[in-house]
N, C-alpha and C positions, 0 to 999 in steps of 0.2 A: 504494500500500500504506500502510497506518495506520501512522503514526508516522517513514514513511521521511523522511530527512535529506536537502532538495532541496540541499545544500554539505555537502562534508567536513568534519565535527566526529572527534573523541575522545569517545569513552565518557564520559571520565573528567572531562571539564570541563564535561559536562551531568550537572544532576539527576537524582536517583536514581530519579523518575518524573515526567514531564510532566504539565500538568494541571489540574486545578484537581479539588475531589474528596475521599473520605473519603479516612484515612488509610492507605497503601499497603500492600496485605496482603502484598508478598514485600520481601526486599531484596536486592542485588544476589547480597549469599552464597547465599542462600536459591535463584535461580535459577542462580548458576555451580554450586552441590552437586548439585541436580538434574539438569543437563548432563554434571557428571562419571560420576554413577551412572549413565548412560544408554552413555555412552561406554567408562565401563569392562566394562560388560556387553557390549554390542554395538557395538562400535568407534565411530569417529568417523561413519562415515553410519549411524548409527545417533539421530543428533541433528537434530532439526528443531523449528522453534519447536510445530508440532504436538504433538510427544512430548513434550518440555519441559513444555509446558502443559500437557497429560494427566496427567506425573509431578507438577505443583506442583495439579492440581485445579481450572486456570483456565481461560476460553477462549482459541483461539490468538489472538486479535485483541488480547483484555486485555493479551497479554505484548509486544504492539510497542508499549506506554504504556510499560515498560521498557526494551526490548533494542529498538532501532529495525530493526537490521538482523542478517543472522545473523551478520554476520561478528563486531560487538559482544559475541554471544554466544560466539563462541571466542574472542574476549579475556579475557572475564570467566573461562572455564574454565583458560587459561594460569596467569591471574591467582592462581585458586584454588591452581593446582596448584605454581605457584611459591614459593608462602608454607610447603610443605611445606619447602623449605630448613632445614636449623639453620647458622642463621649465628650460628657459632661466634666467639670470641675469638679475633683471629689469634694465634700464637704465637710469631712472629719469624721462623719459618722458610717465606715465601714457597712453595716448593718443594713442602712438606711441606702445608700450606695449601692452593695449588692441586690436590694431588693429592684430597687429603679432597674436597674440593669437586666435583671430577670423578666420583669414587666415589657419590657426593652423585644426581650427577644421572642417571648410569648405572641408580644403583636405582630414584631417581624414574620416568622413562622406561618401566623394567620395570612396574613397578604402574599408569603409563595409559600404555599400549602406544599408543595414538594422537596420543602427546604427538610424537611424530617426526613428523610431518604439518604439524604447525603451529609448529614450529622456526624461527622468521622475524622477520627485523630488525622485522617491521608489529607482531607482538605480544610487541614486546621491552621499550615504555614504561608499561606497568601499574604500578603502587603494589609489587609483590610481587616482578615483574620487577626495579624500580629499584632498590629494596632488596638485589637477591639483587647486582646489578650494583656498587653501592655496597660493598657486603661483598667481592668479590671486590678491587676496588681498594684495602681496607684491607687483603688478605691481601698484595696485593702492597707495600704501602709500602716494604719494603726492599729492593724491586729497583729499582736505579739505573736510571732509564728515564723518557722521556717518557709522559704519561696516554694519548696516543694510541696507546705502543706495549702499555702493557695493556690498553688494551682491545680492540688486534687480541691479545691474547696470551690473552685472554678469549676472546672469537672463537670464534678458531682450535680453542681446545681443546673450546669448545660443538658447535661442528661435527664436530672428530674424533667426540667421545663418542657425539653425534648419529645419524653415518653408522655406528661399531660398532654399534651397540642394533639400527638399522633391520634391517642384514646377520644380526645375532643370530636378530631378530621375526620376519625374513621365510623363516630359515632352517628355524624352527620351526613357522612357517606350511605349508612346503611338505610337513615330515616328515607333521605331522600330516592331509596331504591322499594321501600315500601309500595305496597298494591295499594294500601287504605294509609288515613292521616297518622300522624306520629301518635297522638292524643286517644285513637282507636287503640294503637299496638300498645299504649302505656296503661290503658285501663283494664286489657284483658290479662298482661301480666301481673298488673298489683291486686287485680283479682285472684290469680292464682297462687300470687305469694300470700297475701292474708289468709287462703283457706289451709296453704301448707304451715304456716306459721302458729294459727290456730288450731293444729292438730292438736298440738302439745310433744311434735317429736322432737321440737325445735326450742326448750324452752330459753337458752340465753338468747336466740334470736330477736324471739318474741320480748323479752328485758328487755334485748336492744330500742325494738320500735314503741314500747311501749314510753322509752326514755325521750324518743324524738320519731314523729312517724313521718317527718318531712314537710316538706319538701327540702331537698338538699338544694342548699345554697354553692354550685360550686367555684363562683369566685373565691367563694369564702375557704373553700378545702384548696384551691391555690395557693393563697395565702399562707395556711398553717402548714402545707407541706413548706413552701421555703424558711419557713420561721422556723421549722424541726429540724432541716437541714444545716441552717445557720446556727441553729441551737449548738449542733453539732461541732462545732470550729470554733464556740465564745470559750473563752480562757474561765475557767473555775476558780469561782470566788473562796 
C-alpha cells in the first residue's frame, strides 16, 4: 500500500507530507476536521481513507502521501478533538480542578460519541493529548503525591468518565432501536422487577428500594463516582 511504514514511526515525528512535489494542498487539520465531520455524522466506521478523500476532494491514494496508515488517521482525529479542552488556570483547588476537567470531557465524548472507541494509552501522545495531560498535572500540583501517582489519578478518572459516557451512548443506542417508546419498555420492566422483588426471594433488594425506589438521578451518580475516585488520591488526615 502507498505510503505504508515498512517500521513503526509516530505521526508526529514524520513530515506533514512525504515527497518531493508542489506544495501540499491539505494539512494535517484540514484532514483530522474532515475525519471528524464524517465520524460525527456517521460514527466511527463511518471513516475510511476513501471517505476522507471524497470529503477533502482528493484521490484515496493522494491521502497515504499524508496519513500512511488509518490508524495515523485516528490519531490525528483524537488529536483534533482533544485540543477542544479549555485548559483553564488551575485554581489551587486540585479537587475542584479535576472535577471541571472531568465534566470537560464527559461533554467532549457526548459531541463525538465515537471518541469512547479510541480511548487508548496508543493515542494518548499527540501534541493536544500532551497538553491536555500536562494541564491536568498543573491542576494537581497541590496534591502531595508522587507524578506517577497523578497520572494513574489521571487514569483512572479518564477511564471512569470513559466507561459512564459508553453505558450513557449505548443506553440511548438501544432506546432508540426500540419497536414501542422508551417509557413503554420502562414500565413493563419495573413491573417485572417489583413482582420479582416482592416475592420475598430478594429480601436486601427489596431494603434496597424500599430505602429509595427512585427515580435515579444520574447526574447525580456522576458526581459521587468522581468524588469516590478522588476520595481515593486525598492524602489522610
Amino acid at each position: 500500500m502507498a505510503g505504508r511504514a515498512a517500521v513503526p514511526e509516530v505521526i508526529w515525528a514524520r513530515p506533514e507530507r512525504t515527497g518531493r512535489g508542489p506544495r501540499p494542498a491539505f494539512t494535517r487539520a484540514d484532514i483530522a476536521a474532515a475525519a471528524v465531520r464524517l465520524a460525527d455524522a456517521g460514527g466511527l466506521d463511518a471513516v475510511s481513507m476513501r471517505h476522507v478523500a471524497a470529503e477533502l476532494g482528493c484521490g484515496t491514494m493522494s491521502l497515504y502521501n499524508y496519513v500512511p496508515r488509518k490508524e495515523d488517521l485516528y490519531e490525528l482525529m483524537v488529536d483534533a478533538v482533544s485540543g477542544e479542552h479549555d485548559l483553564f488556570e488551575p485554581t489551587g483547588d486540585w479537587r475542584a480542578d479535576m472535577l471541571r476537567n472531568a465534566r470537560q470531557t464527559k461533554a467532549l465524548m457526548h459531541r463525538h460519541p465515537w471518541m469512547v472507541r479510541l480511548m487508548s494509552g496508543v493515542y494518548g501522545f499527540s501534541p493536544n493529548a500532551l497538553r491536555y495531560l500536562e494541564h491536568c498535572l498543573a491542576c494537581l500540583d497541590p496534591l502531595e503525591a508522587p507524578y506517577g501517582t497523578k497520572i494513574e489519578l489521571v487514569a483512572m478518572l479518564n477511564g471512569c468518565v470513559t466507561t459512564y459516557v459508553s453505558n450513557e451512548l449505548s443506553t440511548a443506542e438501544r432506546v432508540r432501536s426500540l419497536p414501542w417508546s422508551e417509557e413503554q419498555e420502562n414500565a413493563v420492566r419495573i413491573a417485572y422487577l417489583g413482582g420479582q422483588v416482592a416475592s420475598g426471594a430478594y429480601p436486601r433488594l427489596a431494603a434496597s428500594f424500599a430505602e429509595d425506589s427512585g427515580p435515579i438521578d444520574l447526574d447525580a451518580v456522576f458526581e459521587r463516582m468522581l468524588g469516590r475516585v478522588l476520595d481515593g488520591f486525598s492524602p489522610r488526615g
